[in-house]
N, C-alpha and C positions, 0 to 999 in steps of 0.2 A: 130689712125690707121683706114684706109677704112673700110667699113663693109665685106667686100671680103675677104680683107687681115686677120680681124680677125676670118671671119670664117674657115681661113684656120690655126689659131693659137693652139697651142697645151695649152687648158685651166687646168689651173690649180688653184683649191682652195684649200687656206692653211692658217694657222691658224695665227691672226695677231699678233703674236708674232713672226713669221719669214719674216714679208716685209722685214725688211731692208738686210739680209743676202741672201733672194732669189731674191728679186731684182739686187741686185750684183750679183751673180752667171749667173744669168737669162741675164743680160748685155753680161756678159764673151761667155755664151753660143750660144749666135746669131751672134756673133760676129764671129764663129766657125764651124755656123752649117748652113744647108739652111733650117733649121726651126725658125719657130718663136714662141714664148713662152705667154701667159696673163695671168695675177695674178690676181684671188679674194683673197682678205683675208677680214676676220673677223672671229668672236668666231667657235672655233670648232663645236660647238653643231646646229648653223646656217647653217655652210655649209651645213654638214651632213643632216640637215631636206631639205635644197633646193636638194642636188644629192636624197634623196628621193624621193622627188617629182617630179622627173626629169628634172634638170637642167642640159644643154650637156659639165659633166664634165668629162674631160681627165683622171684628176689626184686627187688624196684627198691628203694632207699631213696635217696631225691631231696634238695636242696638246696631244693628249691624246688617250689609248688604248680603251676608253670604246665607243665613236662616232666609231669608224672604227669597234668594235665588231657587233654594231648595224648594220653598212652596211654590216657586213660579214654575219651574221644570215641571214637575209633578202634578199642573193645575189647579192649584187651589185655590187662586187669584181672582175675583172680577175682573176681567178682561177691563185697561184704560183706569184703573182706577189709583195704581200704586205715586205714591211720591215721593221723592227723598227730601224730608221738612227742617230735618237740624244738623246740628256737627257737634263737636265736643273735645274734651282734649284730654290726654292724661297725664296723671300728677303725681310726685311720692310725696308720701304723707308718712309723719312719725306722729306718736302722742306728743300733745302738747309739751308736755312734762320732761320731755326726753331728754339724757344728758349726753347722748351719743352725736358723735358727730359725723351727720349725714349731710353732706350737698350734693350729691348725685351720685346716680345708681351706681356708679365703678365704687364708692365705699359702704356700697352692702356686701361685697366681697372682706371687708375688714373682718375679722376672728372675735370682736367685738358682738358683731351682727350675728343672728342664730337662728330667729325666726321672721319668716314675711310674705303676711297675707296678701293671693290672691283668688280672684274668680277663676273658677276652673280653666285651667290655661289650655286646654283639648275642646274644649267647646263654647264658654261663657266668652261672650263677646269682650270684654273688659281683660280676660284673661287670654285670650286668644290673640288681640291686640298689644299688650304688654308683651307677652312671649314671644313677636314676631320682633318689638323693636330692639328686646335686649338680645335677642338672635343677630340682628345686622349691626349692633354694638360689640359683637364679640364676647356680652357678657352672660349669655342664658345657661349656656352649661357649668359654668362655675357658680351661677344667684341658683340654679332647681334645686340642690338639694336642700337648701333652705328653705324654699316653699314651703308653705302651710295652703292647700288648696282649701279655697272655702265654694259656697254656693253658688253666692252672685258679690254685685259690688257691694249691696247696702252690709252685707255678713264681711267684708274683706274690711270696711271703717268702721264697723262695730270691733271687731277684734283688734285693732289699731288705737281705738277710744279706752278700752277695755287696760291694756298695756298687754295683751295676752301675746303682741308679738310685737317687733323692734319696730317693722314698720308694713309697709302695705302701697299698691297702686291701686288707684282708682280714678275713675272719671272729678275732672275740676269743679263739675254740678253739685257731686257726693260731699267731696271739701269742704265746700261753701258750707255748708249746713252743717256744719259742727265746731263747735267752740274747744274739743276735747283735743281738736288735732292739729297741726299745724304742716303745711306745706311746704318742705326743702324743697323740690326739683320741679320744675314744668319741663312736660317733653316739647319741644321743640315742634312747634306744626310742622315746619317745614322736613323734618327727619324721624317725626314720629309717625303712626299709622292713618292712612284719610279716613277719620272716624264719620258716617254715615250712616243717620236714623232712616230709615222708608217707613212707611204708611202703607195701608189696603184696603180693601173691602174684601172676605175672602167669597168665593163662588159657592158656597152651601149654605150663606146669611140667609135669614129668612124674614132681615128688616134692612134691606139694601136701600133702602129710600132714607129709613130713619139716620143709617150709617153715611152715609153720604152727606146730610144734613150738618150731622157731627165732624166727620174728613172737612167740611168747607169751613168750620165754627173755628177749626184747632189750625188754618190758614188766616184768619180774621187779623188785624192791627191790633185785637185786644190780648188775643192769645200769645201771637207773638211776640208782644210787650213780657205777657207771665213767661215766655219762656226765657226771655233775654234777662227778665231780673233773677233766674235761676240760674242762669250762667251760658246758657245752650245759645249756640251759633245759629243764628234760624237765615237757612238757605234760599235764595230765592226771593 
């Protein structure tokens, strides 16, 4: 796209565990609108440090509640404009292929087990939510030193497809979409972490009208629907 053209785009960073469903949406919506839409994604805790630091972001759509509380404290916020839009769950994932035997996380402690990717467990929301559950499971200081810390989630099921490690957690959205992996374990909603997407407008936008437009498109029955056939629990 022109540099004109994308300065005139309504930017939006969002956490890369929604490319593929806001991409879609994001298609539907230009298609509809005389705005144009551009996606950052990667880890939550990323974007959030760049809108810090002031990158000229439109929109944040987070992973998680605790980056967007940081931008709220701090001001960064449109005052009235945040939402909490989805939910999500997490899942262990082996390669497809795999002949090990995993049904839940107590036998990634097996001597079998060697490596297993996740999203930075200090900061990437995916990662940061795994390492609280297997905390209150009794199992995270015997699974760290097997950690392979990656990026974010889409780098934790690439190296899982890969066979570069035994296995990996990630979001049930990320699963869905690959043929290479297969799912042993679902965390339990009920004992796993409340996974919680928000939305914003940030306070230094300089197309709060256009962003707004977009915030009510990605609330729509149609968007909704793309989110729910991507797996995402849409709230509300």
């Amino acid at each position: 796209m022109p540099t004109a053209a994308y300065a005139r785009a309504i930017l939006v960073s969002a956490a890369a565990s929604l490319n593929d469903a806001l991409r879609k949406i994001g298609f539907a919506y230009e298609a509809q609108s005389k705005h144009r839409v551009k996606f950052n994604f990667g880890p939550s805790s990323s974007l959030a440090r760049q809108i810090d630091e002031g990158a000229p972001v439109d929109i944040f759509f987070s992973a998680d509640l605790a980056q967007m509380d940081t931008l709220d404290k701090k001001g960064r916020l449109e005052p009235g404009t945040r939402k909490h839009l989805l939910s999500n769950q997490l899942v262990l994932i082996v390669p497809s292929d795999s002949r090990l035997v995993i049904a839940s996380p107590s036998d990634l402690l097996a001597g079998t087990v060697h490596r297993i990717a996740l999203a930075e467990p200090g900061s990437v929301p995916v990662g940061v939510y795994t390492s609280k559950y297997l905390t209150d499971e009794g199992l995270w200081d015997r699974i760290k030193p097997k950690v392979v810390p990656v990026q974010d989630v889409r780098a934790t099921l690439a190296a899982v497809e890969s066979g570069n490690v035994d296995a990996g957690f990630v979001y049930k959205t990320d699963a869905a979409l690959s043929k290479k992996v297969k799912i042993v374990y679902d965390v339990p909603v009920t004992k796993g972490p409340k996974i919680i997407y928000p939305v914003a407008i940030m306070r230094e936008s300089r197309r709060k009208d256009a962003a707004r437009d977009f915030i009510n498109y990605i609330q729509s029955s149609g968007a909704k629907d793309t989110f729910k056939k991507f797996g995402f629990v849409v709230l509300g």
